[in-house]
Structure formats: structure tokens, C-alpha cells
FIDRENMAR-690024 format. One record per residue (C-alpha): residue number from 1; x, y, z. Coordinates in nm, 3 decimals. Layout:
residues N
+-----+---------+---------+---------+
| seq |       u |       v |       w |
+-----+---------+---------+---------+
| NUM |       X |       Y |       Z |
...
+-----+---------+---------+---------+
//
This chain:
residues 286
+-----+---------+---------+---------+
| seq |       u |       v |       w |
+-----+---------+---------+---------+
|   1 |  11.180 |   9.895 |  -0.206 |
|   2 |  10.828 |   9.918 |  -0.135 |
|   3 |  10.710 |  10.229 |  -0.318 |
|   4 |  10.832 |  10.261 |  -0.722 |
|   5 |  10.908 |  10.678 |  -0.759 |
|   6 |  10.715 |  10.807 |  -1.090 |
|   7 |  10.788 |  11.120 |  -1.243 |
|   8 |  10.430 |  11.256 |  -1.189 |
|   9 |  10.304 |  11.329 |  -0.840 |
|  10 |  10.064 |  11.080 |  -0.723 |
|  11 |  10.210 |  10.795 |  -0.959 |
|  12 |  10.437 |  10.700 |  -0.609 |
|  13 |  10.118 |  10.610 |  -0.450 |
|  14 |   9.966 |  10.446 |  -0.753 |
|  15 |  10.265 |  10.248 |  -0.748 |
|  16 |  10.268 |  10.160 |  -0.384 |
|  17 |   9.941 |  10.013 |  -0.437 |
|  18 |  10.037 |   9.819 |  -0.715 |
|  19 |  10.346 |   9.716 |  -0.531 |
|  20 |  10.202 |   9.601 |  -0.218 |
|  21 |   9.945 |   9.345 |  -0.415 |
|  22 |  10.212 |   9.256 |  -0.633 |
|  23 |  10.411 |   9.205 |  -0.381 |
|  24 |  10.183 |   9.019 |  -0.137 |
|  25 |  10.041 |   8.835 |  -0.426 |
|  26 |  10.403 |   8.704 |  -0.515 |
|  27 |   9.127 |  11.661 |   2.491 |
|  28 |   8.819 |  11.631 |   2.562 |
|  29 |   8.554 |  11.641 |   2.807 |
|  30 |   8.335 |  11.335 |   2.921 |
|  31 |   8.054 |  11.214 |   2.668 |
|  32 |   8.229 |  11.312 |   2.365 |
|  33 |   7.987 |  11.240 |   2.148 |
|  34 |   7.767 |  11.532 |   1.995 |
|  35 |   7.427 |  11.582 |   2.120 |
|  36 |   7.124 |  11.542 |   1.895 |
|  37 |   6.861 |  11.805 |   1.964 |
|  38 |   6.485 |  11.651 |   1.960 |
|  39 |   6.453 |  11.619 |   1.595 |
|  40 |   6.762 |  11.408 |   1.613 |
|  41 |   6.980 |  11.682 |   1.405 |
|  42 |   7.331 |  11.815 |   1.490 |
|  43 |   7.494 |  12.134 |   1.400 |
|  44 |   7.775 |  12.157 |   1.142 |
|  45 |   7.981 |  12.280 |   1.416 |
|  46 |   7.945 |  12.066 |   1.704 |
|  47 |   8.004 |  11.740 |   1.368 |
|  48 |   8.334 |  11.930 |   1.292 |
|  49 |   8.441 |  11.908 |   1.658 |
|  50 |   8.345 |  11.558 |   1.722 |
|  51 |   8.505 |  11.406 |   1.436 |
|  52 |   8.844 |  11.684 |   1.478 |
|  53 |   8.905 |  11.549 |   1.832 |
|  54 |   8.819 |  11.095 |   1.737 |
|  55 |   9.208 |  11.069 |   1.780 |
|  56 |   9.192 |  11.215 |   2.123 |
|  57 |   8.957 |  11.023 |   2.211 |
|  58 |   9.108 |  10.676 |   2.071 |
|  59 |   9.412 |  10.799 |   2.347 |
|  60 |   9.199 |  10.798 |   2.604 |
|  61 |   9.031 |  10.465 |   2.628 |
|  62 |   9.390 |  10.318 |   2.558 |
|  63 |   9.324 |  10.033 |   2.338 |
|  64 |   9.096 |   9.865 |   2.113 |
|  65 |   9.073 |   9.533 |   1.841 |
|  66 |   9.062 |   9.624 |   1.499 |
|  67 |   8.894 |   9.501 |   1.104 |
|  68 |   9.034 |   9.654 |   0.807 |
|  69 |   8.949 |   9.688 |   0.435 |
|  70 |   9.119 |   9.813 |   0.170 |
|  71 |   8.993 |   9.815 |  -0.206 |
|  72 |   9.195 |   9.933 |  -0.486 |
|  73 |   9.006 |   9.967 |  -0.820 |
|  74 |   9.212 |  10.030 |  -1.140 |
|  75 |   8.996 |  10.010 |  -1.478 |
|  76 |   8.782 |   9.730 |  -1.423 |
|  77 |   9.054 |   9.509 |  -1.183 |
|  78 |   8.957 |   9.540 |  -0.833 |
|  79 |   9.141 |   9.380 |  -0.525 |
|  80 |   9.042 |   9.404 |  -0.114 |
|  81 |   9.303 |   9.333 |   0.124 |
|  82 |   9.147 |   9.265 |   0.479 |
|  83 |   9.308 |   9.246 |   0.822 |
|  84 |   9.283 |   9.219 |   1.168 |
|  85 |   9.445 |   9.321 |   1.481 |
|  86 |   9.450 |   9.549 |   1.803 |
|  87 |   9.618 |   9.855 |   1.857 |
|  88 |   9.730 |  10.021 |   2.193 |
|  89 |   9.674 |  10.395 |   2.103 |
|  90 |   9.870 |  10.515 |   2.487 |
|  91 |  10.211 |  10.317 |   2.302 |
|  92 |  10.088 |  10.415 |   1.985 |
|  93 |  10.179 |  10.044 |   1.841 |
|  94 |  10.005 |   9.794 |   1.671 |
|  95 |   9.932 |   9.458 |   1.501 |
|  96 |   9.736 |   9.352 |   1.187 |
|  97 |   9.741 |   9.028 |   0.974 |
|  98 |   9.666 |   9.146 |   0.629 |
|  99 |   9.582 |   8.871 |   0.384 |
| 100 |   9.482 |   8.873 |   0.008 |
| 101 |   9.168 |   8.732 |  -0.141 |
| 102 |   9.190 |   8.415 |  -0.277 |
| 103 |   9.232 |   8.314 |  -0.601 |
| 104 |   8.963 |   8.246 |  -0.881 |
| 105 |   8.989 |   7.883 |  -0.843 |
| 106 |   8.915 |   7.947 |  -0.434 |
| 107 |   9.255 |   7.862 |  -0.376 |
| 108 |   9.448 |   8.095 |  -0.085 |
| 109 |   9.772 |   8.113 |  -0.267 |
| 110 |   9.974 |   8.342 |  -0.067 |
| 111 |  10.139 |   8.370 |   0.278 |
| 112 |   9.922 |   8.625 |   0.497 |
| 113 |  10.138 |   8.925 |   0.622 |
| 114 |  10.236 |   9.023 |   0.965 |
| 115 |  10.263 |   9.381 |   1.001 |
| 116 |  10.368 |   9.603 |   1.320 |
| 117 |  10.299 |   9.965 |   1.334 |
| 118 |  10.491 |  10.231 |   1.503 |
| 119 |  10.507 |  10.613 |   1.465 |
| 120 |  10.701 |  10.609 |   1.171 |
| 121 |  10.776 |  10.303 |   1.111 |
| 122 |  10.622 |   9.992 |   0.953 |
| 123 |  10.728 |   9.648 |   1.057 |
| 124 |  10.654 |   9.364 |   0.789 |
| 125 |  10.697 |   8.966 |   0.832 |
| 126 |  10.636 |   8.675 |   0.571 |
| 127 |  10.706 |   8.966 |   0.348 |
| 128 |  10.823 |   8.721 |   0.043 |
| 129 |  11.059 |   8.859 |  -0.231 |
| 130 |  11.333 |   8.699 |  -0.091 |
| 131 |  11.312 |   8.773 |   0.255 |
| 132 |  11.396 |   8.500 |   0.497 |
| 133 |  11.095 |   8.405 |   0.682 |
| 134 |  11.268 |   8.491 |   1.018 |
| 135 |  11.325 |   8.846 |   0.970 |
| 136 |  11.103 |   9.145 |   0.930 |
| 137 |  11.113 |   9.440 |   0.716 |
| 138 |  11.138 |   9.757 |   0.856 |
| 139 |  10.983 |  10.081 |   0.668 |
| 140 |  11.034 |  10.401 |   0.736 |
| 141 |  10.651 |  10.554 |   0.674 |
| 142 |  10.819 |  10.915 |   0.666 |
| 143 |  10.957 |  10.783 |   0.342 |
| 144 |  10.649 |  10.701 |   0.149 |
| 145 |  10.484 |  10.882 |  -0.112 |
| 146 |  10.164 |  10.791 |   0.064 |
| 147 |  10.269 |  10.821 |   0.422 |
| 148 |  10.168 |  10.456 |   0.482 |
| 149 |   9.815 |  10.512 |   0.443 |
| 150 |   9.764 |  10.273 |   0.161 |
| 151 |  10.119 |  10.081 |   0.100 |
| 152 |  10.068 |   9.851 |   0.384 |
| 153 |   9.714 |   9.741 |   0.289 |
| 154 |   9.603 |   9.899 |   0.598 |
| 155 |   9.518 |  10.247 |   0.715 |
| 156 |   9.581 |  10.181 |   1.061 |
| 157 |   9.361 |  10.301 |   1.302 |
| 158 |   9.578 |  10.595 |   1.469 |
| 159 |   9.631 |  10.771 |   1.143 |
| 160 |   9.222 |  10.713 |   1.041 |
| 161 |   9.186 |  10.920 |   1.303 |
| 162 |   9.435 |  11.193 |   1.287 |
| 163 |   9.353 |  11.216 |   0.908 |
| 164 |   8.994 |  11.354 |   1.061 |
| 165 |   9.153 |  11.630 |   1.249 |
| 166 |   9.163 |  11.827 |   0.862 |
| 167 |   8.827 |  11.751 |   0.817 |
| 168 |   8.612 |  12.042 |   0.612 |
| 169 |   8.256 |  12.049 |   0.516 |
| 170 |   8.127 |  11.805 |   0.812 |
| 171 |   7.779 |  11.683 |   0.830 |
| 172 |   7.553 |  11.487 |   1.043 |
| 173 |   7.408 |  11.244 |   0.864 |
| 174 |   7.187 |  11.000 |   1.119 |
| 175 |   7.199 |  10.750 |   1.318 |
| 176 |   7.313 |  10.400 |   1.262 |
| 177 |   7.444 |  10.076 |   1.408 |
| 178 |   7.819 |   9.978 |   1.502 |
| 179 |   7.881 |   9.666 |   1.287 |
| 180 |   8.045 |   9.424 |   1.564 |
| 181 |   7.796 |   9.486 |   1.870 |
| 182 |   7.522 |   9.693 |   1.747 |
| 183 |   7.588 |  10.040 |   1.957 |
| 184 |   7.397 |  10.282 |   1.846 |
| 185 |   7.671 |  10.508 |   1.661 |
| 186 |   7.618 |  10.897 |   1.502 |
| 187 |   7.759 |  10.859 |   1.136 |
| 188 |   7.929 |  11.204 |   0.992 |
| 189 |   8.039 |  11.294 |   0.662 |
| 190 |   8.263 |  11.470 |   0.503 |
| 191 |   8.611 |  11.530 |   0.326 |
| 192 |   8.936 |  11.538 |   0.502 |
| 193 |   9.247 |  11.795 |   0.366 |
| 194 |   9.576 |  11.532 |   0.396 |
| 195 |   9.761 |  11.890 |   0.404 |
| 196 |   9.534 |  12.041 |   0.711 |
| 197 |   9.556 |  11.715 |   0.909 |
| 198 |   9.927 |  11.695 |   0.890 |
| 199 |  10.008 |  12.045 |   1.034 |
| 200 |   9.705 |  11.977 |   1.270 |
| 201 |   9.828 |  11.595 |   1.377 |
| 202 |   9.980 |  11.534 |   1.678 |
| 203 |  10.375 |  11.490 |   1.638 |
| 204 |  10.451 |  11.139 |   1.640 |
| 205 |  10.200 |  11.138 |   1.312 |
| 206 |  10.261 |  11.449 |   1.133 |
| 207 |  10.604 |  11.317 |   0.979 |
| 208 |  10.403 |  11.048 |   0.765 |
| 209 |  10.139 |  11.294 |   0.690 |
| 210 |  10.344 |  11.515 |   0.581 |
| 211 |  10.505 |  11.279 |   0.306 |
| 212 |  10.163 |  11.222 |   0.245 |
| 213 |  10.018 |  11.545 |   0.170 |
| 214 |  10.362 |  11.554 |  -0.075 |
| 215 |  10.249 |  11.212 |  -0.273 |
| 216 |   9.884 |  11.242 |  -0.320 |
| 217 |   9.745 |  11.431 |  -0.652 |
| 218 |   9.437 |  11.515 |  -0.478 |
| 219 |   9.491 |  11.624 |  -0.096 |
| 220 |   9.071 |  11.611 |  -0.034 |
| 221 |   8.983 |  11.259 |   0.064 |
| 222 |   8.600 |  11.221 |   0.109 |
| 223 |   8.472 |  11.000 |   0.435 |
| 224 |   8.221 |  10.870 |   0.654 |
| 225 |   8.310 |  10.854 |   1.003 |
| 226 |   8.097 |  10.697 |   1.298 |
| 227 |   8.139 |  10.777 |   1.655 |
| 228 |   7.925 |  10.591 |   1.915 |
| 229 |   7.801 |  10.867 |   2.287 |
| 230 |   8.169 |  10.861 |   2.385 |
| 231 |   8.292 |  10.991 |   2.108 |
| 232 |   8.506 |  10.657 |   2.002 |
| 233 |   8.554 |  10.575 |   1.662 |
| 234 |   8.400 |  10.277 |   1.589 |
| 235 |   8.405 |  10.292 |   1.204 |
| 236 |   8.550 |  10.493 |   0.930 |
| 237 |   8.559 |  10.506 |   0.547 |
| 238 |   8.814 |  10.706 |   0.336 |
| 239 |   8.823 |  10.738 |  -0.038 |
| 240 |   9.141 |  10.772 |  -0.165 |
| 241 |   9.211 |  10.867 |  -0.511 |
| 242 |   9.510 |  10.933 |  -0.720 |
| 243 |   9.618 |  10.938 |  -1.100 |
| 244 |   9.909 |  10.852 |  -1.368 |
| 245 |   9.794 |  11.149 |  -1.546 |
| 246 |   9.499 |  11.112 |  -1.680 |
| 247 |   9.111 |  10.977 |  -1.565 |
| 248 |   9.163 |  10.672 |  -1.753 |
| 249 |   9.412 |  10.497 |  -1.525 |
| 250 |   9.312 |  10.707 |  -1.192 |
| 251 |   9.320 |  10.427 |  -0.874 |
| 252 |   9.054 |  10.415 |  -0.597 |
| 253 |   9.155 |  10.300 |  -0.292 |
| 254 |   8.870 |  10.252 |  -0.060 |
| 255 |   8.986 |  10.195 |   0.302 |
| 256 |   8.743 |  10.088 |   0.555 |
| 257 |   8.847 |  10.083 |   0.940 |
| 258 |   8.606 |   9.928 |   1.217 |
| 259 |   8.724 |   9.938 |   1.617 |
| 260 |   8.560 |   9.715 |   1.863 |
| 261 |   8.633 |   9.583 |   2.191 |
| 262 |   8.776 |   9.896 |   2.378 |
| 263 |   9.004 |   9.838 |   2.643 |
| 264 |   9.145 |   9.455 |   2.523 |
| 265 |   9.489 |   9.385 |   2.614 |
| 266 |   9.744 |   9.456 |   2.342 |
| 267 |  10.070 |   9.301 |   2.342 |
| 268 |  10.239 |   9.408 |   2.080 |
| 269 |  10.672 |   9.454 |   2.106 |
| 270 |  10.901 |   9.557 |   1.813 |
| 271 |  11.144 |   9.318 |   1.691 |
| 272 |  11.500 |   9.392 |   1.766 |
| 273 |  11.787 |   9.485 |   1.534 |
| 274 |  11.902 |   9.143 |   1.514 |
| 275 |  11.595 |   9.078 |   1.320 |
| 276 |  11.548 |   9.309 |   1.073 |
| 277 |  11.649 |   9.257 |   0.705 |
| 278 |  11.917 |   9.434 |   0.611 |
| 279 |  11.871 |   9.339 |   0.205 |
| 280 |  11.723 |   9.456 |  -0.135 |
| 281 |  11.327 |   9.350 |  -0.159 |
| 282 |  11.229 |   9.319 |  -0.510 |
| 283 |  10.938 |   9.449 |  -0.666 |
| 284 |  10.852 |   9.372 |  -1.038 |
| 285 |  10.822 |   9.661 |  -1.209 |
| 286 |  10.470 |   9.808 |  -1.288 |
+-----+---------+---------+---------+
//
């Protein structure tokens, strides 16, 4: 299993988290992007509908490379998971290596994790817990308590996006700089409704938002999102956060997604049956 099931609603996730470092440790129109009037301002409107449509948008130019980030903070332990990869958004498939920080001694002590995304499904190699280093582990994201927005380390960049399309309260909040090639990008902020972006996604994501909306405590996810003149996501930040049952032992799970290089070549192909694990995967209990 990947995900441990806890009475309380929200302790799946929790436990997802905890799992996966656990276990890793063992339509639119042309110029998308909103226009600024003189004093550089945009409407609360024209914000919603920019950041609503970023996963149209990601369709459109087909492909892109990708950074991730994903902090979990429990107490005072905190742990970042970072990959990298390239997704081709027409397929709707893609690739990250996600890999642990080291250790305190500066020592890389664990195997860094292949992982192939697919609408829903997620594809893991090098997966450890007795998995034979041949095979991959297959995932059914429709499954999860989180909808695979945090149990793979990863919020891929398809579902950063379609999480946008329930996006309330939106607000422009300036101009700023795209972190790989320095584009000028228009940075938005607001919160996201897990529940409103699942009946809003398109269908080969709303099954894994859905289970999503189900697992979360808190359904409002607060984010910055930065879109460069064509409307392309270039960046986005969500804050996740979900509880045990009480403040005290309530996880943050920060997940940062960057996109650069639009229009790369993605070659990305599932594995076949032959080489999926068919076995138990053990996860220590929490």
C-alpha cells in the first residue's frame, strides 16, 4: 500500500505523506495572459479567468520540462522532496525523478525514484520495500485519499493546473520574473476549492480530484500562481494542509511547481503488464 486509511478524514493524506518519505527514505483565445491597464493593475475578474483557464492553456502549447518541490512540515521535522521531468500535456503523460534530501552527515542515502504519470494512474520504479528493481508499481490515483497530489512527492503539473480551475478570491498581485529564463510573468493569488475544481476539471482529472476533495480536512488550498503574456503557467505554489485531529500534529505540505522550456520533446511510454509488480509493498506503520 501506499496510503495508511485513518479513522479521521484527512489522517489518509497525513499518512500518505508520511508514507511516501518513509518509504523513499527506506479554450482560449490568443495572448492569454490578462492585460494590465496603465497603472499596471488587473481586475479581479479578468485574474479569475486567467488562472481558471492555465490548464487549457498548458494543452495548447503541448509540452513543457518541469522542477518540483514539495515540503512537508510536521511539528518542528521538515522534509523537501525535489524532482524533475517533462510532461506532454496533448498525451497527458509524464516523467519526474523525485529524490530525497540527503542525510545530516551529507550522505545521499537513498535510491532516487522514477515516477510516470497518467490520468489516473501513477507509475513508480526503484520503489524499494521489496520491489524488484525491474518492475514498477502501478497506483491507481482514483484510489488515494489525496488524489495523488501529495503521495507521489510531486504535484504534477497537469493537476497544478486543473486544481486552479476552483479558484475563489483571485488577485493580481504584480509583476515578477520566471525563475529559469527571466520572462516577465503576472503573479496571482488566491485559494483554490479541491471540491469546485473537481466538478470543474476536465474528465481524465476529475476522478483523482474527486478522491481528493473526499481525503482532505480542509478543501481551500491557498496559492500563488504565475502566468507569463501567453497565459502559460510557468510557476505555481499550493499550500496544502491537513490534520490528525487537532492543531498540534496538523501537516503542511508546501508544493512548488515551475514549467520551462515549452514545446521540448517528451518521450515518455508506460511500461507494459509484464512489468508491473503484482506484490504487497510494505510500509512501516506510522
Amino acid at each position: 500500500m501506499v496510503v495508511q486509511r485513518h479513522g479521521r478524514k484527512g489522517g489518509a493524506v497525513a499518512a500518505a505523506v508520511g508514507s511516501l518519505a518513509v518509504g523513499l527514505l527506506a479554450t482560449g483565445c490568443s495572448g492569454m495572459g490578462a492585460a494590465a491597464d496603465e497603472r499596471g493593475s488587473v481586475d479581479d475578474a479578468t485574474a479569475a479567468a486567467v488562472v481558471h483557464r492555465a490548464a487549457d492553456v498548458l494543452e495548447r502549447f503541448g509540452s513543457s520540462r518541469a522542477y518540483t518541490s514539495m515540503e512537508t512540515a510536521t511539528g518542528g521535522t521538515r522534509v523537501t522532496i525535489r524532482g524533475r521531468g517533462a510532461f506532454d500535456y496533448t498525451r497527458r503523460i509524464g516523467r519526474l525523478v523525485v529524490v530525497l534530501p540527503k542525510d545530516a552527515a551529507g550522505a545521499p542515502e537513498h535510491q532516487p525514484v522514477t515516477e510516470l504519470l497518467a490520468p489516473g494512474a501513477l507509475y513508480m520504479k526503484d520503489r524499494g520495500a521489496g520491489v524488484p528493481p525491474d518492475k514498477w508499481v502501478r497506483v491507481d490515483t482514483t484510489g488515494l485519499a489525496d488524489g495523488n497530489l501529495v503521495t507521489g512527492g510531486a504535484t504534477d503539473p497537469l493537476s497544478a493546473a486543473e486544481l486552479l480551475r476552483g479558484a475563489r478570491d483571485v488577485r493580481y498581485a504584480g509583476e515578477a520574473k520566471a525563475p529559469e529564463d527571466g520572462v516577465t510573468v503576472r503573479h496571482y493569488r488566491g485559494t483554490t476549492d479541491i471540491g469546485r475544481a473537481a466538478r470543474a476539471a476536465s474528465p481524465h482529472a476529475r476522478g483523482a480530484l474527486t478522491a481528493a476533495a473526499k481525503g482532505f480536512s480542509k478543501d481551500a488550498v491557498p496559492f500563488d500562481a504565475y502566468l507569463d503574456e501567453q497565459g502559460r503557467l510557468r510557476k505555481v505554489r499550493h499550500r496544502f494542509t491537513f490534520s490528525n485531529g487537532s492543531d498540534a500534529t496538523a501537516t503542511e505540505v508546501v508544493s512548488t511547481t515551475v514549467l520551462h522550456g515549452f514545446g521540448s520533446g517528451v518521450n515518455v511510454d508506460l511500461p507494459p503488464d509484464r512489468d508491473i509488480y503484482a506484490g504487497k509493498i510494505a510500509v512501516p506503520e506510522s
